[in-house]
N, CA and C atoms as an extended XYZ file, in Angstrom:
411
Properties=species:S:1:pos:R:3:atomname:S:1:resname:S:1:resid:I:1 pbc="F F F"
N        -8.009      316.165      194.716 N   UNK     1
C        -7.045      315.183      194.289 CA  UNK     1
C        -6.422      315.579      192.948 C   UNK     1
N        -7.052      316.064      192.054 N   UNK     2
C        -6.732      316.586      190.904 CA  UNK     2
C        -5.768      317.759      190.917 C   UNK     2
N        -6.195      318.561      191.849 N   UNK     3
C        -5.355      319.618      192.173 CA  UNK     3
C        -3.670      319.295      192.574 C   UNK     3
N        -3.921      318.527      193.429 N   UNK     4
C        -2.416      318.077      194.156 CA  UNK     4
C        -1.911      317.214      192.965 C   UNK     4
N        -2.473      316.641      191.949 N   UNK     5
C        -1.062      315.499      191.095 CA  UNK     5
C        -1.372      317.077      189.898 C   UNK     5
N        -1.817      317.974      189.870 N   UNK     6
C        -1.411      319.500      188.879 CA  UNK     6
C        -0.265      319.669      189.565 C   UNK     6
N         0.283      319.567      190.655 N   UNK     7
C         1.125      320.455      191.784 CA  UNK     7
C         2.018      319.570      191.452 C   UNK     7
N         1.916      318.329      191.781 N   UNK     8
C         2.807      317.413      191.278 CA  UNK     8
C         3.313      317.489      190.272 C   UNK     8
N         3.098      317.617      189.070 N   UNK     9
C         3.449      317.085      187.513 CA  UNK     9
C         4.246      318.717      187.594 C   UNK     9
N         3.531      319.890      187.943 N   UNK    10
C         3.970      321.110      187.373 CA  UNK    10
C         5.515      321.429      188.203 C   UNK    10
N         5.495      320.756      189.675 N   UNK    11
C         7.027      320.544      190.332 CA  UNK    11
C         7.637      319.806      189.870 C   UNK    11
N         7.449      318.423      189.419 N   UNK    12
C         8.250      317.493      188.362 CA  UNK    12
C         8.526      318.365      186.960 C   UNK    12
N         8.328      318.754      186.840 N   UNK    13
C         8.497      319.689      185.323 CA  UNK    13
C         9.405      320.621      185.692 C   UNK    13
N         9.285      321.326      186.331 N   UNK    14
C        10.147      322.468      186.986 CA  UNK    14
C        11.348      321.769      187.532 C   UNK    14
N        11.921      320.986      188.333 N   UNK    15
C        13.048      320.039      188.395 CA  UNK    15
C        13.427      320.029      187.246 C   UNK    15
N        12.973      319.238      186.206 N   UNK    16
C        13.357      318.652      184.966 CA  UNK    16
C        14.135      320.079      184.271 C   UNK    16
N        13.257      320.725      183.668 N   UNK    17
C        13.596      321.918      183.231 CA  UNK    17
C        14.970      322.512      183.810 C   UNK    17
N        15.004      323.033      184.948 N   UNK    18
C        16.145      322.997      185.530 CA  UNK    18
C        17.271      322.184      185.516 C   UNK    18
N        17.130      321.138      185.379 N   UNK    19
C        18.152      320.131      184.891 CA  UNK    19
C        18.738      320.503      183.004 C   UNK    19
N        18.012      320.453      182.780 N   UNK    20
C        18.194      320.360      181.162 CA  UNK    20
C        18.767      321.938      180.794 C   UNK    20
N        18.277      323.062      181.732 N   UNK    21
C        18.961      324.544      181.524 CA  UNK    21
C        20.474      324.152      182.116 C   UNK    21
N        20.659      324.252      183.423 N   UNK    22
C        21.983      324.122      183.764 CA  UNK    22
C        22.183      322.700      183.706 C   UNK    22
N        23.462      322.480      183.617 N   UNK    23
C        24.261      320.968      183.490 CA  UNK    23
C        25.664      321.594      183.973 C   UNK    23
N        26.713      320.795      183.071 N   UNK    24
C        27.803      321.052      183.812 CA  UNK    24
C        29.053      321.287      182.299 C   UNK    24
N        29.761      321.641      182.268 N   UNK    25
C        31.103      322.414      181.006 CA  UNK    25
C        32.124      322.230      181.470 C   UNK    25
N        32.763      322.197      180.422 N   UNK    26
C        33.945      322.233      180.900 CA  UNK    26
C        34.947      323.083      181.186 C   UNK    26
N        35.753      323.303      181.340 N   UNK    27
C        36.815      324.887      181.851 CA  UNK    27
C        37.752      323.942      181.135 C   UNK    27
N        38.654      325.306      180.814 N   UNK    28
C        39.669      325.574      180.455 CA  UNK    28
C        41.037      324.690      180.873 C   UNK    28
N        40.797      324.664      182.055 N   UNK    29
C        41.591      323.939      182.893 CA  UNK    29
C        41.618      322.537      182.970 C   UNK    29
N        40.533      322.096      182.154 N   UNK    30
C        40.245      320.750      182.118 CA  UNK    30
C        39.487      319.819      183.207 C   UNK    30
N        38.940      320.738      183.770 N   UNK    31
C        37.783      320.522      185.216 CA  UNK    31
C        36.591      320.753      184.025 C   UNK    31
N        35.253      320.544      185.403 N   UNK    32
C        34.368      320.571      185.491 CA  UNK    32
C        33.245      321.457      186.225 C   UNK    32
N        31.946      322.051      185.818 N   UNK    33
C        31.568      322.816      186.765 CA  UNK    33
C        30.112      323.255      186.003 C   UNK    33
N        29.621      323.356      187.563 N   UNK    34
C        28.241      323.779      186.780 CA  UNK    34
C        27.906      324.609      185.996 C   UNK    34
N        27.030      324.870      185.059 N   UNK    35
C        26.433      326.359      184.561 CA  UNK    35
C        26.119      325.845      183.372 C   UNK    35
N        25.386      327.068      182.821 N   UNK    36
C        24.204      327.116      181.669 CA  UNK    36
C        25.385      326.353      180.338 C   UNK    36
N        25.175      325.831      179.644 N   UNK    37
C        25.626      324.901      178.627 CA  UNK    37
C        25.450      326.034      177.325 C   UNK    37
N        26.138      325.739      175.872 N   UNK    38
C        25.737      326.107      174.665 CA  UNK    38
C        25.662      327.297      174.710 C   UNK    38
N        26.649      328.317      175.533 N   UNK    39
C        26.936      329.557      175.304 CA  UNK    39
C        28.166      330.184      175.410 C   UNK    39
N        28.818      330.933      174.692 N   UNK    40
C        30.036      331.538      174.595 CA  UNK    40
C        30.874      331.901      175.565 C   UNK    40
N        31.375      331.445      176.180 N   UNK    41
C        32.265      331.511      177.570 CA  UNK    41
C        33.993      331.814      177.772 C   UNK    41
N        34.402      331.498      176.700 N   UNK    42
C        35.835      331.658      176.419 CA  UNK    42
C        36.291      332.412      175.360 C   UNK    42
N        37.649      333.250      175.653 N   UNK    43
C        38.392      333.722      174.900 CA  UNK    43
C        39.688      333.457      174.584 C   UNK    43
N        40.181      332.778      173.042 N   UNK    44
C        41.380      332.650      172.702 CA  UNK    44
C        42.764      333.645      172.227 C   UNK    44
N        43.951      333.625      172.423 N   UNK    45
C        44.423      334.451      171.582 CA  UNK    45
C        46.056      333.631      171.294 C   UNK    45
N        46.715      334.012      170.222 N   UNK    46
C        47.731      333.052      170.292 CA  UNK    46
C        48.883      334.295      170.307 C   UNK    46
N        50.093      334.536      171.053 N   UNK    47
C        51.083      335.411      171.030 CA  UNK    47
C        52.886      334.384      170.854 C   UNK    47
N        53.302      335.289      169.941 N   UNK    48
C        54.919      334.806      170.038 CA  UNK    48
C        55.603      334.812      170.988 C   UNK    48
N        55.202      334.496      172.155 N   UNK    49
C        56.033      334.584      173.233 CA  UNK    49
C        56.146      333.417      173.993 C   UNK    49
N        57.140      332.891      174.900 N   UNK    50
C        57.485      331.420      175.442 CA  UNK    50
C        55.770      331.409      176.804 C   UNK    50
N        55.901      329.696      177.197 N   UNK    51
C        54.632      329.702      177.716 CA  UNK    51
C        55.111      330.680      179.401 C   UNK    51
N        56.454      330.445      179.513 N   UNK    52
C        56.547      330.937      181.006 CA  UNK    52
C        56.074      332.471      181.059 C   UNK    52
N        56.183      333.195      179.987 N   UNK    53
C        56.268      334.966      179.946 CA  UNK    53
C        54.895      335.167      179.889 C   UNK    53
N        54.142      333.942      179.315 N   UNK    54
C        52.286      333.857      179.247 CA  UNK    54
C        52.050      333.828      180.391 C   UNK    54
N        52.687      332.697      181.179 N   UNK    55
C        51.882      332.194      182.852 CA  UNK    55
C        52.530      333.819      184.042 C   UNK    55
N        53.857      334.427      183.618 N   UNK    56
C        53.849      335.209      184.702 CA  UNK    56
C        52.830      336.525      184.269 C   UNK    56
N        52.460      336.639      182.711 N   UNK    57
C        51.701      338.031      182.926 CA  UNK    57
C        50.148      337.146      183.300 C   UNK    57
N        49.592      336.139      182.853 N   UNK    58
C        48.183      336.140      183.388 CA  UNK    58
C        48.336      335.977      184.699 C   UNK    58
N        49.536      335.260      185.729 N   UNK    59
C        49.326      335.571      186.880 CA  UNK    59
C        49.128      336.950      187.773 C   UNK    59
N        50.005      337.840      186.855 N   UNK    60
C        49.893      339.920      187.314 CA  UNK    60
C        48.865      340.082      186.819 C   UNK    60
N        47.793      339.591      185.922 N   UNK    61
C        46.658      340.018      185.772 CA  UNK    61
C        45.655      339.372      186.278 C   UNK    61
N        45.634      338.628      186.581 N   UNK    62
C        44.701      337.947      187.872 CA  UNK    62
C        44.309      338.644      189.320 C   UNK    62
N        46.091      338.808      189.164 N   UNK    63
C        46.339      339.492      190.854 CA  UNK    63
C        45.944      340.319      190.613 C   UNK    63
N        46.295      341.447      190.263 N   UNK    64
C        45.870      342.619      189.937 CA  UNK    64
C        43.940      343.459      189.844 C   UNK    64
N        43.484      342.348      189.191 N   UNK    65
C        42.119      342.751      188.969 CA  UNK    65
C        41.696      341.705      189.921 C   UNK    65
N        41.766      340.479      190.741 N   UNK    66
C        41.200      339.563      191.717 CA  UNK    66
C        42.082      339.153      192.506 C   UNK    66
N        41.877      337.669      192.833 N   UNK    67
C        43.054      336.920      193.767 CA  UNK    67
C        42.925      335.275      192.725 C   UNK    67
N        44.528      335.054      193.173 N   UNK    68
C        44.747      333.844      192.202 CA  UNK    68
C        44.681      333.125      193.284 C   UNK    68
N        43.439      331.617      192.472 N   UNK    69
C        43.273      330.290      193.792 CA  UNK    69
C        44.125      329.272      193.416 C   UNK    69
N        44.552      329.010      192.462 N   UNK    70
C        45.149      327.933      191.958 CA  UNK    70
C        46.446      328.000      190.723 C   UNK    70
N        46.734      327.168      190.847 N   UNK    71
C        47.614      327.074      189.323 CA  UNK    71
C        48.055      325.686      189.233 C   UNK    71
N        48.086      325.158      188.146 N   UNK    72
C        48.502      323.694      187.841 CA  UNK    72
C        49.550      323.500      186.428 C   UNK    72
N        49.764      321.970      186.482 N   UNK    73
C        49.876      321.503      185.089 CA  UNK    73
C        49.122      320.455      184.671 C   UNK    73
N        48.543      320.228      183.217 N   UNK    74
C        48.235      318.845      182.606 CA  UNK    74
C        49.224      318.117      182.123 C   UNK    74
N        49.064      317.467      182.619 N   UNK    75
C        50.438      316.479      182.550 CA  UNK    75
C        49.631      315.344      181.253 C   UNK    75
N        48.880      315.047      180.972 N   UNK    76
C        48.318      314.141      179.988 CA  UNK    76
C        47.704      314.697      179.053 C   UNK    76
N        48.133      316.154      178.204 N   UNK    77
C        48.294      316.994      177.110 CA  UNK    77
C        49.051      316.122      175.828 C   UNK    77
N        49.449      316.634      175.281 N   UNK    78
C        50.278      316.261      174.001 CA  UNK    78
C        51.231      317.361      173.719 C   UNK    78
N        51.028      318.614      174.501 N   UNK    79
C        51.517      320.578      174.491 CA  UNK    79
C        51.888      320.457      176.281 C   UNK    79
N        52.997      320.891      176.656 N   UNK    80
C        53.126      321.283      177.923 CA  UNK    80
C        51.422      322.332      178.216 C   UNK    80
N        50.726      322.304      179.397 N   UNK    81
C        50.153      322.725      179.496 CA  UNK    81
C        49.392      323.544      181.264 C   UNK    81
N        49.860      324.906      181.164 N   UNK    82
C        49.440      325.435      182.472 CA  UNK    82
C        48.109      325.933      182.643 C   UNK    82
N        47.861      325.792      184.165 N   UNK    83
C        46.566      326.530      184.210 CA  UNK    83
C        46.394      327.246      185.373 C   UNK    83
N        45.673      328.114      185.468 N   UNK    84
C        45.242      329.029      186.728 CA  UNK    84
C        44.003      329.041      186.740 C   UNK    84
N        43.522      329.603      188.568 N   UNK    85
C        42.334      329.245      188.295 CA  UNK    85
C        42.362      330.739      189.289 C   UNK    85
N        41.155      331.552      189.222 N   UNK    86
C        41.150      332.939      190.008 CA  UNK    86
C        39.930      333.114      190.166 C   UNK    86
N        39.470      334.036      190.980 N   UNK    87
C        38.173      335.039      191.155 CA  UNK    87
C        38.442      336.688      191.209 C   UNK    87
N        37.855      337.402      189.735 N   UNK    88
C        37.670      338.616      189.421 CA  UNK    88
C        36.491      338.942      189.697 C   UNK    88
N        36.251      340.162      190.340 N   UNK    89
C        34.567      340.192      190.673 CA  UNK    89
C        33.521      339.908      190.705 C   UNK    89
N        33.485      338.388      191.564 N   UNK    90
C        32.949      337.628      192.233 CA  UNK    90
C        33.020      336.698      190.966 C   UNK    90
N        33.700      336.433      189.775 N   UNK    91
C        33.590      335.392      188.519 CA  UNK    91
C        34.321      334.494      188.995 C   UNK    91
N        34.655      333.440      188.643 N   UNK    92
C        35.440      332.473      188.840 CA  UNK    92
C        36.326      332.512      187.346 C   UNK    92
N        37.558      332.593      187.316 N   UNK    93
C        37.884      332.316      186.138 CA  UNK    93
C        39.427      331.284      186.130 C   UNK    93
N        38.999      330.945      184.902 N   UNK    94
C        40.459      329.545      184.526 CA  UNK    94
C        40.727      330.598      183.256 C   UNK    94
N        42.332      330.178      183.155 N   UNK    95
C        43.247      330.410      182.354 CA  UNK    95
C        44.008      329.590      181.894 C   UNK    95
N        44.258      329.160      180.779 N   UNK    96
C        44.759      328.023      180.024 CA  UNK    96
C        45.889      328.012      179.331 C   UNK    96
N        47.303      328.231      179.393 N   UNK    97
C        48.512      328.686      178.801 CA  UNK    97
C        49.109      326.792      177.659 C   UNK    97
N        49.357      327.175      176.713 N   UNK    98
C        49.574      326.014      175.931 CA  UNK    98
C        50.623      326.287      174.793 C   UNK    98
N        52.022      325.536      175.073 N   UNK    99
C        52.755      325.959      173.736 CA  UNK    99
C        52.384      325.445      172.645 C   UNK    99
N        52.346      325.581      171.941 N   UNK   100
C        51.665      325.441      170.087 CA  UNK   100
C        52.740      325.021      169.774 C   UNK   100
N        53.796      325.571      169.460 N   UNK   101
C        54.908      325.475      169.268 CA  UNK   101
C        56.466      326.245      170.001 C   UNK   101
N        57.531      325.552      169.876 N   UNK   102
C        58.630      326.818      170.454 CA  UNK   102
C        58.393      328.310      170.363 C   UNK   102
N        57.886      328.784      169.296 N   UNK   103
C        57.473      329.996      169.545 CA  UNK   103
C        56.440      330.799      169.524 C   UNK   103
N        55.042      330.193      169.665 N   UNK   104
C        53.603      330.434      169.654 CA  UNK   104
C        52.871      329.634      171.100 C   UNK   104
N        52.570      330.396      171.788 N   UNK   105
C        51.526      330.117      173.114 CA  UNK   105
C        50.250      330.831      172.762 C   UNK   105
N        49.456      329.921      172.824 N   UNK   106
C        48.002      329.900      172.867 CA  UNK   106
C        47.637      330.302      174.321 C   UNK   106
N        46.939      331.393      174.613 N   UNK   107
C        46.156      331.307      176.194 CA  UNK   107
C        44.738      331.656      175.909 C   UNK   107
N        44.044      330.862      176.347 N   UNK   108
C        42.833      330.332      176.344 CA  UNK   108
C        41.988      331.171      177.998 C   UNK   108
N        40.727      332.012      178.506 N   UNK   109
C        40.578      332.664      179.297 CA  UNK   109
C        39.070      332.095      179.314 C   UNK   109
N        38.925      331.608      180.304 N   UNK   110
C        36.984      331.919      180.398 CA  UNK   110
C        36.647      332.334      181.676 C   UNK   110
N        35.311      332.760      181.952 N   UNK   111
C        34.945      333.145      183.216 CA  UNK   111
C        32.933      332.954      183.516 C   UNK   111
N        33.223      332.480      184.437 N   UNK   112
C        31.748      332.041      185.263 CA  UNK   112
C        31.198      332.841      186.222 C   UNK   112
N        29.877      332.915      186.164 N   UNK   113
C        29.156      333.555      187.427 CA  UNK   113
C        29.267      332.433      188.539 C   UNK   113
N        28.407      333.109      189.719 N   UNK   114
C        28.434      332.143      190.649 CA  UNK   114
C        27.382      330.892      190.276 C   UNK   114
N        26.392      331.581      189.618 N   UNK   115
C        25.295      330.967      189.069 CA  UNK   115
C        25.578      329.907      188.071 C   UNK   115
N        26.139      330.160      187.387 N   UNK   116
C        27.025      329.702      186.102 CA  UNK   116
C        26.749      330.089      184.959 C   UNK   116
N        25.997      331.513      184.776 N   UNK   117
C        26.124      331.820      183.622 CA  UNK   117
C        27.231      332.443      182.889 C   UNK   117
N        27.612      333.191      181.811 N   UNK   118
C        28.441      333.182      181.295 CA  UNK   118
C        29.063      335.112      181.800 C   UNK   118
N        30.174      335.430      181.520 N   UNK   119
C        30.597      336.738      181.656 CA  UNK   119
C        31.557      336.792      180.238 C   UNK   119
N        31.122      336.958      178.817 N   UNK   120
C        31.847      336.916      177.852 CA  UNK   120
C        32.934      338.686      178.145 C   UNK   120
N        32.639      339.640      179.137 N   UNK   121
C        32.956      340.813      178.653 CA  UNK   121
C        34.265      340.992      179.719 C   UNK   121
N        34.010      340.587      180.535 N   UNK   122
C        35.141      339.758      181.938 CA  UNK   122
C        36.456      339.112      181.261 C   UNK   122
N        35.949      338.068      180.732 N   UNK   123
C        36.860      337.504      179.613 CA  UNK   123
C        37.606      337.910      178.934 C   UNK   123
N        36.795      338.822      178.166 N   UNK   124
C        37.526      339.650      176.678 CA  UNK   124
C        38.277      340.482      177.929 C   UNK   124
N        38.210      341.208      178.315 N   UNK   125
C        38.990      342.078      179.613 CA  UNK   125
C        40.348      341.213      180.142 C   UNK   125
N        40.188      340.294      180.758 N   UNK   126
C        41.036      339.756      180.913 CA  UNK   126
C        42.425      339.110      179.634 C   UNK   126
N        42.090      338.647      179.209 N   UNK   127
C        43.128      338.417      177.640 CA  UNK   127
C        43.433      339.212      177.340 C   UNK   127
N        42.522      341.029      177.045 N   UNK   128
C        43.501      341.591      176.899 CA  UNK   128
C        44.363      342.598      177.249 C   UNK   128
N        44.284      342.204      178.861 N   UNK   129
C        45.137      342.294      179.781 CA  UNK   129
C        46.338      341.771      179.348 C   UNK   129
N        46.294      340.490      179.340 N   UNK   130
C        47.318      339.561      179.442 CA  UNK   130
C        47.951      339.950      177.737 C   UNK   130
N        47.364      340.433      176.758 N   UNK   131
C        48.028      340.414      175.475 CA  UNK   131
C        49.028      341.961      176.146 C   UNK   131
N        48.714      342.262      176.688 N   UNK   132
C        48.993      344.201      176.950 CA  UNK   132
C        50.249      343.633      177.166 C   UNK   132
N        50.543      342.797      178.724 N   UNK   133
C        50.949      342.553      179.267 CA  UNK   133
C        52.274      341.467      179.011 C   UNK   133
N        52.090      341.324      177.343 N   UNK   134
C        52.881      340.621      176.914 CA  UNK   134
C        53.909      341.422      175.788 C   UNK   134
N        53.183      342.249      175.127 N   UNK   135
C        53.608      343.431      174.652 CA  UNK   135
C        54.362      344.056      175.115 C   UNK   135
N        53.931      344.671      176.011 N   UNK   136
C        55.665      345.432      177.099 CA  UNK   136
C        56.214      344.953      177.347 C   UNK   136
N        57.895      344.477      176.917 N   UNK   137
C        58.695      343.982      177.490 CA  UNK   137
C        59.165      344.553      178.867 C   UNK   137
């Protein structure tokens, strides 16, 4: 009897634990989604260029290195605000395009495992793709 509520308490613990490692973050995009919490997941960069010349190069760089699943707008921003959503080798990633001002766009990049841990190097790869990609006229 002792044995089985050890089995017990040590599977109740193990649930728990698991709960408290993964939870759920937020993306870029302004969704939701599982994975490990309180670790570095996103990359910012801000370029002089209009938000449309942002959204067509992260879309050629999406395509290019994955396939693009989505694209939106936030319409309840305070900044016009686009987003994409893709899978680069096997990551899931959102892309976040935001005018700052008439002539400063912020794009914002993160990327997830399937698991949900983090791919900070995916990320950095991607942005600066998209900075390359903004550079060449």
């Amino acid at each position: 009897m002792a044995m089985m509520k050890t089995k017990f308490c040590l599977g109740l613990l193990g649930t728990l634990l698991v709960v408290v490692v993964v939870g759920c973050v937020n993306t870029v995009s302004g969704r939701k989604t599982a994975a490990v919490p309180f670790v570095k997941d996103r990359v910012s960069g801000r370029y002089e260029r209009s938000p449309e010349a942002a959204l067509v190069a992260a879309k050629a760089v999406i395509t290019n290195l994955g396939v693009l699943l989505s694209e939106g707008i936030l319409y309840n921003q305070t900044n016009a605000v686009k987003t994409l959503e893709g899978k680069v080798n096997q990551r899931k990633v959102w892309v976040r395009i935001e005018a700052l001002d008439p002539k400063i766009t912020e794009v914002s990049v993160q990327a997830r495992t399937s698991a949900g841990g983090t791919d900070i190097e995916l990320t950095h790869e991607i942005e600066k793709q998209i900075a390359l990609k903004l550079a060449v006229p």
